[in-house]
Every structure is written in structure tokens, then in C-alpha cells.
CHARMM internal coordinates of N, CA and C (Angstrom, degrees):
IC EDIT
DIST 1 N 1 CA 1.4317
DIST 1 CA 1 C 1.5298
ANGL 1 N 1 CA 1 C 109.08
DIST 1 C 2 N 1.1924
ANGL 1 CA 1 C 2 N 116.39
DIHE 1 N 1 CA 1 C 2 N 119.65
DIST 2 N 2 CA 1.5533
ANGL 1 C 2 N 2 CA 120.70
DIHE 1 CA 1 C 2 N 2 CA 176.04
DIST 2 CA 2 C 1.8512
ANGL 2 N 2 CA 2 C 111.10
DIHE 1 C 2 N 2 CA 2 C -82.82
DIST 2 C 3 N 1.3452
ANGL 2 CA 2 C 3 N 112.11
DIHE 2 N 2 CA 2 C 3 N 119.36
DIST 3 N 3 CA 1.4987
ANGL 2 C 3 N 3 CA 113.98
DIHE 2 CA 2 C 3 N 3 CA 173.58
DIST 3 CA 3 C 1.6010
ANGL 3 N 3 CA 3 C 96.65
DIHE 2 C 3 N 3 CA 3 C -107.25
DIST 3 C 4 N 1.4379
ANGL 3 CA 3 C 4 N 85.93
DIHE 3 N 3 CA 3 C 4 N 141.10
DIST 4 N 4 CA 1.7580
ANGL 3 C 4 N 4 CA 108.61
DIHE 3 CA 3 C 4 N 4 CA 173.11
DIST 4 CA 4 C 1.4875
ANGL 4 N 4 CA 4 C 109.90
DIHE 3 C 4 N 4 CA 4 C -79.28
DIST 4 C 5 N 1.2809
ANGL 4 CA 4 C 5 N 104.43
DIHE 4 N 4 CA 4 C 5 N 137.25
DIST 5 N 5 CA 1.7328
ANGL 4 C 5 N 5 CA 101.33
DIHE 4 CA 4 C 5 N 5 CA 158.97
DIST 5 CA 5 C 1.3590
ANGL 5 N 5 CA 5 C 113.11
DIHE 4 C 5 N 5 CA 5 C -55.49
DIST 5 C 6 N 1.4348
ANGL 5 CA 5 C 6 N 94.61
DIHE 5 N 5 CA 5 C 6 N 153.35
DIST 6 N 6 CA 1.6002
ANGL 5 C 6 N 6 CA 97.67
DIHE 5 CA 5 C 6 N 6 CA 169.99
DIST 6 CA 6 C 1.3708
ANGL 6 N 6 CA 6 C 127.22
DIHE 5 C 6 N 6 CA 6 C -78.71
DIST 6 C 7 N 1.3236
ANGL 6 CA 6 C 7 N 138.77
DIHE 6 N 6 CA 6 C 7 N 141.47
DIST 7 N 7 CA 1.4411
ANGL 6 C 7 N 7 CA 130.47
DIHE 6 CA 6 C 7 N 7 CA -171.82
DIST 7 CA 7 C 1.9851
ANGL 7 N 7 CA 7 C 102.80
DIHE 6 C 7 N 7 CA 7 C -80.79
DIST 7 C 8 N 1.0538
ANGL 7 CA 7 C 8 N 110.32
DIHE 7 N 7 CA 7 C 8 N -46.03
DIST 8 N 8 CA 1.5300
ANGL 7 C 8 N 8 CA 128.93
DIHE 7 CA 7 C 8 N 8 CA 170.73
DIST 8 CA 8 C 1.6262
ANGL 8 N 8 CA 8 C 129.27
DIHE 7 C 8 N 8 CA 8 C -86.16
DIST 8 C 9 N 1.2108
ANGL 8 CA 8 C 9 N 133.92
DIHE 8 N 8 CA 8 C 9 N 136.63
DIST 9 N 9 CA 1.3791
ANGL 8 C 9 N 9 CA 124.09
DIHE 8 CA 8 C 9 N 9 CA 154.17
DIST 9 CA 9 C 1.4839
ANGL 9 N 9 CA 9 C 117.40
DIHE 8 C 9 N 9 CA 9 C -140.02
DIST 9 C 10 N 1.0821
ANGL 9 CA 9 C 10 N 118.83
DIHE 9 N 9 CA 9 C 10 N 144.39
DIST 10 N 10 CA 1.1885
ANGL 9 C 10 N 10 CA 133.53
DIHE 9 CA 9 C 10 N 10 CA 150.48
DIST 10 CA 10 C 1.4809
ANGL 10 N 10 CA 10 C 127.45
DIHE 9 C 10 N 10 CA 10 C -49.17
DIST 10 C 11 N 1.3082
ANGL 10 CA 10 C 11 N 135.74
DIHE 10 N 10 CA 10 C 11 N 140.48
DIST 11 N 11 CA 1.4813
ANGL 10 C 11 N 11 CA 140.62
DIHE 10 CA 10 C 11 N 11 CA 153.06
DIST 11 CA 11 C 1.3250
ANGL 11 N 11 CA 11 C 113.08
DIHE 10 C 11 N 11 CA 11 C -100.14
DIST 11 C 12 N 1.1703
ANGL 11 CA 11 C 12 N 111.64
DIHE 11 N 11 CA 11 C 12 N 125.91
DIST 12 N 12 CA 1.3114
ANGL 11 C 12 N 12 CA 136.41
DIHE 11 CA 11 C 12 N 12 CA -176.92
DIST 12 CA 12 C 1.6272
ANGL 12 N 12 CA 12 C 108.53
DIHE 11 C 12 N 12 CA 12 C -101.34
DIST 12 C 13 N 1.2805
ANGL 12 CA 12 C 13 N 112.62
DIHE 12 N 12 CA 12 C 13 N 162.98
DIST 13 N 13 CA 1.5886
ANGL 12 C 13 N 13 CA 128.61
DIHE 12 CA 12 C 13 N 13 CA 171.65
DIST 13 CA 13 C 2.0453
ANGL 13 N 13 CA 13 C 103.16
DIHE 12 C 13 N 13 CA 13 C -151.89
DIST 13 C 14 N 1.6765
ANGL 13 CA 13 C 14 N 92.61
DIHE 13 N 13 CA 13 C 14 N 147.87
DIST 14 N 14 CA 1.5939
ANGL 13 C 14 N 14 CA 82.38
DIHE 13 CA 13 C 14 N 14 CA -172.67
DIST 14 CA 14 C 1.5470
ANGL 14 N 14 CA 14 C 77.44
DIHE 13 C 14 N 14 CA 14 C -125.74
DIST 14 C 15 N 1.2293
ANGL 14 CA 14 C 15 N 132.64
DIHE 14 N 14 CA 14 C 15 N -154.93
DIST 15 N 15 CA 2.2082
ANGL 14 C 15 N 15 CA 146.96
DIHE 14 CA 14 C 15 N 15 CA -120.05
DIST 15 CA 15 C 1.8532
ANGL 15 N 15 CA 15 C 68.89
DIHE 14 C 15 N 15 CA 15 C -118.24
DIST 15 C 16 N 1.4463
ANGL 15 CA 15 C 16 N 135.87
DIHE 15 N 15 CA 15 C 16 N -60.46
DIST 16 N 16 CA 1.1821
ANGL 15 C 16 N 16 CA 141.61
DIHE 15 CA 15 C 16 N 16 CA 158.69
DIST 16 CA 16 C 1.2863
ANGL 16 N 16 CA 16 C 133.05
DIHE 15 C 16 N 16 CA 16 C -9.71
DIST 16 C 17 N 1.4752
ANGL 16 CA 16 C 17 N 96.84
DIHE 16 N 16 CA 16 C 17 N -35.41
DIST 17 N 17 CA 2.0922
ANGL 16 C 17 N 17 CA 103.21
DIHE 16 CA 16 C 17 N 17 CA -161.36
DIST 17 CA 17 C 1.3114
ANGL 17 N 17 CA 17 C 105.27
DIHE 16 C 17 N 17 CA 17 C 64.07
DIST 17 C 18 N 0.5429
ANGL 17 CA 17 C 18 N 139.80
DIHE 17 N 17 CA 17 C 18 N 40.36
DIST 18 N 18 CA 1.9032
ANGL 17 C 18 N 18 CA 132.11
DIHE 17 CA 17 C 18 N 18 CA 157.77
DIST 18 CA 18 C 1.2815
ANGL 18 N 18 CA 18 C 91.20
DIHE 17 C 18 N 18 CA 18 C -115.55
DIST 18 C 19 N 1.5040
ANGL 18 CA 18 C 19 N 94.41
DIHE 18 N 18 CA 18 C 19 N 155.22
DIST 19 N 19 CA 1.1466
ANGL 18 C 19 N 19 CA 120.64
DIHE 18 CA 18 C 19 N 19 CA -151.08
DIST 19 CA 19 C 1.8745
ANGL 19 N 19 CA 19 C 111.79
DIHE 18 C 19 N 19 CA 19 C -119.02
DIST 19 C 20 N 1.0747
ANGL 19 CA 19 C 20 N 128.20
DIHE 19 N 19 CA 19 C 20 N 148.66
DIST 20 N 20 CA 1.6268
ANGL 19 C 20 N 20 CA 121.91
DIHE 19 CA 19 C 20 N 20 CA -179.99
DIST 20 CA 20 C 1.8095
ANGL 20 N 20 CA 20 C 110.12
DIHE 19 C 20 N 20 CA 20 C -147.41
DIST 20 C 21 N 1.1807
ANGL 20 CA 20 C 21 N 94.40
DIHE 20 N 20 CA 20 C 21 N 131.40
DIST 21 N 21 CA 2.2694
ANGL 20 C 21 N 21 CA 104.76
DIHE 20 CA 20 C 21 N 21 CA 164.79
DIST 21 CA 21 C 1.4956
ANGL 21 N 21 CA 21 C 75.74
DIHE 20 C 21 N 21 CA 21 C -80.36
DIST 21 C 22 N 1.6277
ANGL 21 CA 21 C 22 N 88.62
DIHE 21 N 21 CA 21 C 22 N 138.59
DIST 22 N 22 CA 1.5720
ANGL 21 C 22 N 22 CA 108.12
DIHE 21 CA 21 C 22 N 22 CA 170.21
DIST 22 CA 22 C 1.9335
ANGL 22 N 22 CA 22 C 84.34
DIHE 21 C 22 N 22 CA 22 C -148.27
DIST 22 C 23 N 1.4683
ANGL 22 CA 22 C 23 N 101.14
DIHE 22 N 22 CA 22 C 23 N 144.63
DIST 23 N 23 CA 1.5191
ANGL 22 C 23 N 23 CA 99.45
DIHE 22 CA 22 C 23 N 23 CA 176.39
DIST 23 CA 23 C 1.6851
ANGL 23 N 23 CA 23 C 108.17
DIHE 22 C 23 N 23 CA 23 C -94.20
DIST 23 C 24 N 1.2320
ANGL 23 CA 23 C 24 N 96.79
DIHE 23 N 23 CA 23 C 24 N 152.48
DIST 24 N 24 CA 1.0736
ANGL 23 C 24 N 24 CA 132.97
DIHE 23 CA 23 C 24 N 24 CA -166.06
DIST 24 CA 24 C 2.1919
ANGL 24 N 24 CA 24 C 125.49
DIHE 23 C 24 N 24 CA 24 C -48.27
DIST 24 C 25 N 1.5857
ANGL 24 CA 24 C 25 N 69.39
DIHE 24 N 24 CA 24 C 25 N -8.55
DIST 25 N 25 CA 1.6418
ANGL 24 C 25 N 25 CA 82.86
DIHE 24 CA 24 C 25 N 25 CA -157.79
DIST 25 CA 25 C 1.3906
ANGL 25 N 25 CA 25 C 104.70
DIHE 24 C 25 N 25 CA 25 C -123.79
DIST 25 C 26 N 1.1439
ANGL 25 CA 25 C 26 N 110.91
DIHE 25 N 25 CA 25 C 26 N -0.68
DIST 26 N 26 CA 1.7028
ANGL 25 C 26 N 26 CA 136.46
DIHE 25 CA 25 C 26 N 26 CA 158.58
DIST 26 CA 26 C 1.3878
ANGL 26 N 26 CA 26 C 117.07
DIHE 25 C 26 N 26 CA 26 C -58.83
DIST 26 C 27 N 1.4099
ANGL 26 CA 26 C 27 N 132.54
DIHE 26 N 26 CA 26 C 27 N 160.47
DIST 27 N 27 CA 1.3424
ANGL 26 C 27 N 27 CA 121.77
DIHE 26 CA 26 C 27 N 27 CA 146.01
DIST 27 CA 27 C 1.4572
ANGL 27 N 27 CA 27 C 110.65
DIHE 26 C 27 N 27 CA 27 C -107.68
DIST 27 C 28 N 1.2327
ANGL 27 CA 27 C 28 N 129.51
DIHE 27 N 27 CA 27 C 28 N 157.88
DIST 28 N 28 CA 1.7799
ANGL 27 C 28 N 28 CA 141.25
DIHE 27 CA 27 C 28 N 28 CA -115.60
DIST 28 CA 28 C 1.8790
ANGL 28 N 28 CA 28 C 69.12
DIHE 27 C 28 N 28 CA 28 C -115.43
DIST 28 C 29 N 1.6251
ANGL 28 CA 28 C 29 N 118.68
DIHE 28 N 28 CA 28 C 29 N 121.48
DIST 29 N 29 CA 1.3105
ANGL 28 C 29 N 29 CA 130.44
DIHE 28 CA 28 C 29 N 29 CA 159.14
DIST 29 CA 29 C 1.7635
ANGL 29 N 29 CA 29 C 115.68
DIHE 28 C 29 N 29 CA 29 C -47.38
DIST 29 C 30 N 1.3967
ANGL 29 CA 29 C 30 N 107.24
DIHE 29 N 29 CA 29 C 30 N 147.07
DIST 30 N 30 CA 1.3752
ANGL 29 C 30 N 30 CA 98.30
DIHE 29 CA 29 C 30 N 30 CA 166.59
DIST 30 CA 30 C 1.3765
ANGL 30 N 30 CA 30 C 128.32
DIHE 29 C 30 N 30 CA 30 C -65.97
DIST 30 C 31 N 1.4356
ANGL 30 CA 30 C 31 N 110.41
DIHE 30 N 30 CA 30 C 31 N 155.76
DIST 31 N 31 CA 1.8387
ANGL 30 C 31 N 31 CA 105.23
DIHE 30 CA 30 C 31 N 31 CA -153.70
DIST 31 CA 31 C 1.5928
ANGL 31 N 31 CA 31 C 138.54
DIHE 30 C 31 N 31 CA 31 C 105.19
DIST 31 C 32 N 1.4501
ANGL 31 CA 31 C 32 N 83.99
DIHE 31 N 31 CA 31 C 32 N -30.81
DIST 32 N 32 CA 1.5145
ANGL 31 C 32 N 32 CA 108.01
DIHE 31 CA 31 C 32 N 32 CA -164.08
DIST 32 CA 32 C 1.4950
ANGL 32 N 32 CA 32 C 112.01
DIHE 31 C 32 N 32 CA 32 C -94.33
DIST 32 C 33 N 1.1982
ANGL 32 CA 32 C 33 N 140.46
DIHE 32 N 32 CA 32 C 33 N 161.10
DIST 33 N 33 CA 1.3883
ANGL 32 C 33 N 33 CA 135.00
DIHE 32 CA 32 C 33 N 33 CA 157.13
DIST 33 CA 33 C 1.5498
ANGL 33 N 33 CA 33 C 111.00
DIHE 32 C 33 N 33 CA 33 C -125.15
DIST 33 C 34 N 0.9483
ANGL 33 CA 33 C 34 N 141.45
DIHE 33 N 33 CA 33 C 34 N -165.17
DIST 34 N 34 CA 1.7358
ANGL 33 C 34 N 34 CA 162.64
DIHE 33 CA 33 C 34 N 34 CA 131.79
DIST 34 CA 34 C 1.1801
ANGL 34 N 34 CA 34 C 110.83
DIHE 33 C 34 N 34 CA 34 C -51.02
DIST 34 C 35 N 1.0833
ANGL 34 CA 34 C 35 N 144.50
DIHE 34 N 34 CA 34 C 35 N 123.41
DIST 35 N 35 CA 1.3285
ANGL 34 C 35 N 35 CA 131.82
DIHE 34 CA 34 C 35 N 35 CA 133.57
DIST 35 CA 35 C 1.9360
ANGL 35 N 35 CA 35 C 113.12
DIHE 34 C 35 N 35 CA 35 C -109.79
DIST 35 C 36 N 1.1180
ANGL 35 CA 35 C 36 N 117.93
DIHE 35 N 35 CA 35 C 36 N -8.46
DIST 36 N 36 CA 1.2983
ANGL 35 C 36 N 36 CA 115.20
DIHE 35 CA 35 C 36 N 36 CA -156.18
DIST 36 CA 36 C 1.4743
ANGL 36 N 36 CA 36 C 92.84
DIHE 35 C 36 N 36 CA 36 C -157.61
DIST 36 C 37 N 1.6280
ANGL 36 CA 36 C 37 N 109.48
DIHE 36 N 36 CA 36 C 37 N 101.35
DIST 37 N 37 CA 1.7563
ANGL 36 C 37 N 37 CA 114.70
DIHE 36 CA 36 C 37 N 37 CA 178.07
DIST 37 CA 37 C 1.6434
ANGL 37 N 37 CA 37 C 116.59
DIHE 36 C 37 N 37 CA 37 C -51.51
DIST 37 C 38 N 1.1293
ANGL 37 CA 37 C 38 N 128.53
DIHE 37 N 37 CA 37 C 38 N -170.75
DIST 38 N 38 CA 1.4169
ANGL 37 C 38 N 38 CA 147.54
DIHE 37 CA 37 C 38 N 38 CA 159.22
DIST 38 CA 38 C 2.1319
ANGL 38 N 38 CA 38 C 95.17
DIHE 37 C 38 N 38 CA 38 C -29.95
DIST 38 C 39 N 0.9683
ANGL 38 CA 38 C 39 N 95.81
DIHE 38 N 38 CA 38 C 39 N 146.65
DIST 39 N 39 CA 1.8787
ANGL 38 C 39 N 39 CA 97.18
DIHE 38 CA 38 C 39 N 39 CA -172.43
DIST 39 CA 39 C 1.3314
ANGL 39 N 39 CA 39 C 94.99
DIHE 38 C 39 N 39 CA 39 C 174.28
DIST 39 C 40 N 1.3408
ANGL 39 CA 39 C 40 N 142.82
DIHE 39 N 39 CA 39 C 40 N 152.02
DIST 40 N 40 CA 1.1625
ANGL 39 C 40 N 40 CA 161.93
DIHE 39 CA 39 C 40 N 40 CA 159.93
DIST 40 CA 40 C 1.0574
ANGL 40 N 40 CA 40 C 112.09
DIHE 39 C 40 N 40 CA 40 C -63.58
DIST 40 C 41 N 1.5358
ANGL 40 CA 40 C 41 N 139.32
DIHE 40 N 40 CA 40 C 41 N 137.75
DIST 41 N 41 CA 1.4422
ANGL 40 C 41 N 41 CA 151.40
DIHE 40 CA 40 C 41 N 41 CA -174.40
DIST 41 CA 41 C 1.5335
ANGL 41 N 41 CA 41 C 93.93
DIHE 40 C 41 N 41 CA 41 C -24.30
DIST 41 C 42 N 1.3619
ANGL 41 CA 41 C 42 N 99.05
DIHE 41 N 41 CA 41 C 42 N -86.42
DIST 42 N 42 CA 1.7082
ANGL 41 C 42 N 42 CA 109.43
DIHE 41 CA 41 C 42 N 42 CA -162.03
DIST 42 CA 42 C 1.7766
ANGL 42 N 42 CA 42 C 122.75
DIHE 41 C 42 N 42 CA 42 C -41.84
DIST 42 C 43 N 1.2267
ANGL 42 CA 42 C 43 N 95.74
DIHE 42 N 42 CA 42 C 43 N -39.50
DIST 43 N 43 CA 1.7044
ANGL 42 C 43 N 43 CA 109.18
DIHE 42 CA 42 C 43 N 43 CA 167.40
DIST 43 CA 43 C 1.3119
ANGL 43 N 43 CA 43 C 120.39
DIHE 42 C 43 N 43 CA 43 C -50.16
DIST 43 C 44 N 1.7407
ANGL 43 CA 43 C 44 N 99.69
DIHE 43 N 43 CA 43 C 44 N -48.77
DIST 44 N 44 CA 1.4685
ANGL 43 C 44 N 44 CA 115.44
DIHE 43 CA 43 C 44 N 44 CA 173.79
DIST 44 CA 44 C 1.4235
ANGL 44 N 44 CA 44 C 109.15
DIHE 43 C 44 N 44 CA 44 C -59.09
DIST 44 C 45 N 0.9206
ANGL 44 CA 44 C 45 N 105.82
DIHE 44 N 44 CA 44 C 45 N -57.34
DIST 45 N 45 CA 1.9196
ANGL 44 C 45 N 45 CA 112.85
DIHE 44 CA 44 C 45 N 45 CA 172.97
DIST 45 CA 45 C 1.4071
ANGL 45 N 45 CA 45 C 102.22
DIHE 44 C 45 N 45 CA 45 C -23.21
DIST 45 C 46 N 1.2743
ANGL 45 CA 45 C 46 N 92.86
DIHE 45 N 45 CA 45 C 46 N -80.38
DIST 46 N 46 CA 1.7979
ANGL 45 C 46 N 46 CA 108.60
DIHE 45 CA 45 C 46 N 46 CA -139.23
DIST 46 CA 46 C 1.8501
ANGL 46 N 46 CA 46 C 88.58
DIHE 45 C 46 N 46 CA 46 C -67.35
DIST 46 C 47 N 1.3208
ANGL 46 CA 46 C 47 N 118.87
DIHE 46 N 46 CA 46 C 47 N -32.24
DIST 47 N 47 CA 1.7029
ANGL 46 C 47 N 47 CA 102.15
DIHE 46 CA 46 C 47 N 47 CA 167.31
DIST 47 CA 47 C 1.4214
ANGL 47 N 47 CA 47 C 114.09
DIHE 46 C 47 N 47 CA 47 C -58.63
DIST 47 C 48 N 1.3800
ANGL 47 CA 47 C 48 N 125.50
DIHE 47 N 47 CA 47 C 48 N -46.94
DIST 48 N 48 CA 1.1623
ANGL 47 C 48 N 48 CA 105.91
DIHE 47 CA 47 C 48 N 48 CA 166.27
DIST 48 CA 48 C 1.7524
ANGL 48 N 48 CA 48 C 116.23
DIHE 47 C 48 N 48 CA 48 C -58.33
DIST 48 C 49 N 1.1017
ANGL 48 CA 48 C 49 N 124.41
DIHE 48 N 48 CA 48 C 49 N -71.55
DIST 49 N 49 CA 1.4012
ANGL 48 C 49 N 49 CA 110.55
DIHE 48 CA 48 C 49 N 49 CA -164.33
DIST 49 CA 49 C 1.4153
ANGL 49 N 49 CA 49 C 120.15
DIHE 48 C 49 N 49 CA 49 C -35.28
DIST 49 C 50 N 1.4675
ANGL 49 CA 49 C 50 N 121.79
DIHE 49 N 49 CA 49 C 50 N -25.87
DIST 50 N 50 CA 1.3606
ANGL 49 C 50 N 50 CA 138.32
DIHE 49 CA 49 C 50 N 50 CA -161.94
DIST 50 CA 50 C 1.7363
ANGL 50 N 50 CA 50 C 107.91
DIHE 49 C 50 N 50 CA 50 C -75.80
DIST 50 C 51 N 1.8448
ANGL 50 CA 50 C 51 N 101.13
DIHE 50 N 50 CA 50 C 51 N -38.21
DIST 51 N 51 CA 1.2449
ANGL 50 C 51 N 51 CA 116.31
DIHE 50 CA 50 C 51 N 51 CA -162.60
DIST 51 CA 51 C 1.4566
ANGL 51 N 51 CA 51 C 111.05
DIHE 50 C 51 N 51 CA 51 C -83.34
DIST 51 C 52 N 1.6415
ANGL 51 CA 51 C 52 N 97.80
DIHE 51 N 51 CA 51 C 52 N -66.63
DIST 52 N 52 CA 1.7717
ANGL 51 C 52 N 52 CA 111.00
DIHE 51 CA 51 C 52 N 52 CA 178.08
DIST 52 CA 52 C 1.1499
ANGL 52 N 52 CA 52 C 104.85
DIHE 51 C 52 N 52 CA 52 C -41.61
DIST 52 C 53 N 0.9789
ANGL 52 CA 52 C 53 N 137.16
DIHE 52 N 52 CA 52 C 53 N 126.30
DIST 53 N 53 CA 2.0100
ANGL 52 C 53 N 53 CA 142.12
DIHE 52 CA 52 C 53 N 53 CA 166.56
DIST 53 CA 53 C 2.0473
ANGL 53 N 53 CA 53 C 88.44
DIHE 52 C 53 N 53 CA 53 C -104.12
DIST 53 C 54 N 1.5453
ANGL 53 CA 53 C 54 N 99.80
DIHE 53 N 53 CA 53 C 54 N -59.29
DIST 54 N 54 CA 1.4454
ANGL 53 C 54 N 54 CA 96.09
DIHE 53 CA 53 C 54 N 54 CA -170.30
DIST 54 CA 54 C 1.1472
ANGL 54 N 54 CA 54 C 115.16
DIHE 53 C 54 N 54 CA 54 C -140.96
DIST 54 C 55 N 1.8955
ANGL 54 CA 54 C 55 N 84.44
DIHE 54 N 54 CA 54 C 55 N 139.75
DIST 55 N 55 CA 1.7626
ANGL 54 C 55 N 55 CA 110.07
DIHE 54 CA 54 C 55 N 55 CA -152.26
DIST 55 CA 55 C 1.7158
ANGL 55 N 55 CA 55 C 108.55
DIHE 54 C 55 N 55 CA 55 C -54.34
DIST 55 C 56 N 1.4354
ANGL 55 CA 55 C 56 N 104.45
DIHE 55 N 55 CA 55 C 56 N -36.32
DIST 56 N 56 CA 1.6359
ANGL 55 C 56 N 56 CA 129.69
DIHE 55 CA 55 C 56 N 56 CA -167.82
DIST 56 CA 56 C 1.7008
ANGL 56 N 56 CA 56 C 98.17
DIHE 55 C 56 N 56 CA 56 C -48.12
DIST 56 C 57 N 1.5785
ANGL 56 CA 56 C 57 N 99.45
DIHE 56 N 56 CA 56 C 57 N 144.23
DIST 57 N 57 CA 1.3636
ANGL 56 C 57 N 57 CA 114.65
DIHE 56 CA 56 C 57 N 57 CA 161.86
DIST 57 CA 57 C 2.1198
ANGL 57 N 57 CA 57 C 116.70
DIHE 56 C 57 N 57 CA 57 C -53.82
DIST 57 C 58 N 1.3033
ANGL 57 CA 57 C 58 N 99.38
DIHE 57 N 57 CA 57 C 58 N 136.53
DIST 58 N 58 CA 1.3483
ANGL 57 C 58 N 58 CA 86.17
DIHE 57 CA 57 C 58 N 58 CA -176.00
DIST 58 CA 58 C 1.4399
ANGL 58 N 58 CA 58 C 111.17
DIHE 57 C 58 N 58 CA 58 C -47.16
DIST 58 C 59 N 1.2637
ANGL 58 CA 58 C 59 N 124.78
DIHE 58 N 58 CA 58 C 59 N -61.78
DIST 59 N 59 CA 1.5893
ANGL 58 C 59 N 59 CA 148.65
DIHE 58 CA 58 C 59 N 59 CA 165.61
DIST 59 CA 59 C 1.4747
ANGL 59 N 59 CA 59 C 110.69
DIHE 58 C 59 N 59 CA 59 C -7.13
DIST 59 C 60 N 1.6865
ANGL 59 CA 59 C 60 N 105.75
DIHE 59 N 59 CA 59 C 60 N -30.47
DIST 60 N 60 CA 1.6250
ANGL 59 C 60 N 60 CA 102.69
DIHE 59 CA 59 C 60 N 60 CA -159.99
DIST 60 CA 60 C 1.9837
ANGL 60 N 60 CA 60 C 96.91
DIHE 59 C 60 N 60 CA 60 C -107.07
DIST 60 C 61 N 1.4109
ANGL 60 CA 60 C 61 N 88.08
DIHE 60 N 60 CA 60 C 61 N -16.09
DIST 61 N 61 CA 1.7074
ANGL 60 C 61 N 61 CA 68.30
DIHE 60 CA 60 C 61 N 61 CA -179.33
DIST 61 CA 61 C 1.4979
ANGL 61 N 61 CA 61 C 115.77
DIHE 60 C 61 N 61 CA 61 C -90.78
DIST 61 C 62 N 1.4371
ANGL 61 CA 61 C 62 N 110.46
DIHE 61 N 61 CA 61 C 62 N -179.87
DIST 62 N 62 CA 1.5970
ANGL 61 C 62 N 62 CA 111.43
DIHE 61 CA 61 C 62 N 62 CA -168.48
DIST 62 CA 62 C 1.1317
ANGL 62 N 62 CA 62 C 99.67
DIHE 61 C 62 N 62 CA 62 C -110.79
END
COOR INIT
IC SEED 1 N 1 CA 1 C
IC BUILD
């Protein structure tokens, strides 16, 4: 079965702060929220790169 890339994705955040591209045409897993509507790969990117400062589980930092 051939799957298409997605044209859109979503950015996600879970209780963690980490961060996920989820496509657009999905519904958002439990855990997960919105942070970043429908946006094109690269957009999605660079919000993440902009956002994540640190890779670490929230849980683990002090």
C-alpha cells in the first residue's frame, strides 16, 4: 500500500513538553494537545526548533 506524505501537519505537545509533526488529517492521539494548527512541514519545523530548548522529559529536569 503506498501512503502519501502529508501536505499539512500539526505540532503537538504531550504533560512532557516534547514535542511531535503529527499530520494534519489525523486525529491528535490521547495525551497530546495542539500547539501549532495545520502549517506546512517546514513551518512545523522551525516552531518546533524555536520551542524545544530541552530535549529532557519534563519529569527529569529540576
Amino acid at each position: 500500500m503506498h501512503e502519501e506524505t502529508p501536505s499539512h501537519y500539526l505540532v503537538l505537545i504531550n504533560e512532557e513538553e516534547q514535542y511531535s509533526l503529527w499530520p494534519a488529517d489525523l486525529a491528535v492521539p490521547a495525551g497530546w494537545r495542539t500547539v501549532l494548527p495545520a502549517s506546512t512541514k517546514e513551518e512545523a519545523l522551525a516552531y518546533v526548533e524555536a520551542n524545544w530548548l530541552d530535549m529532557r522529559p519534563a519529569s527529569l529536569r529540576s
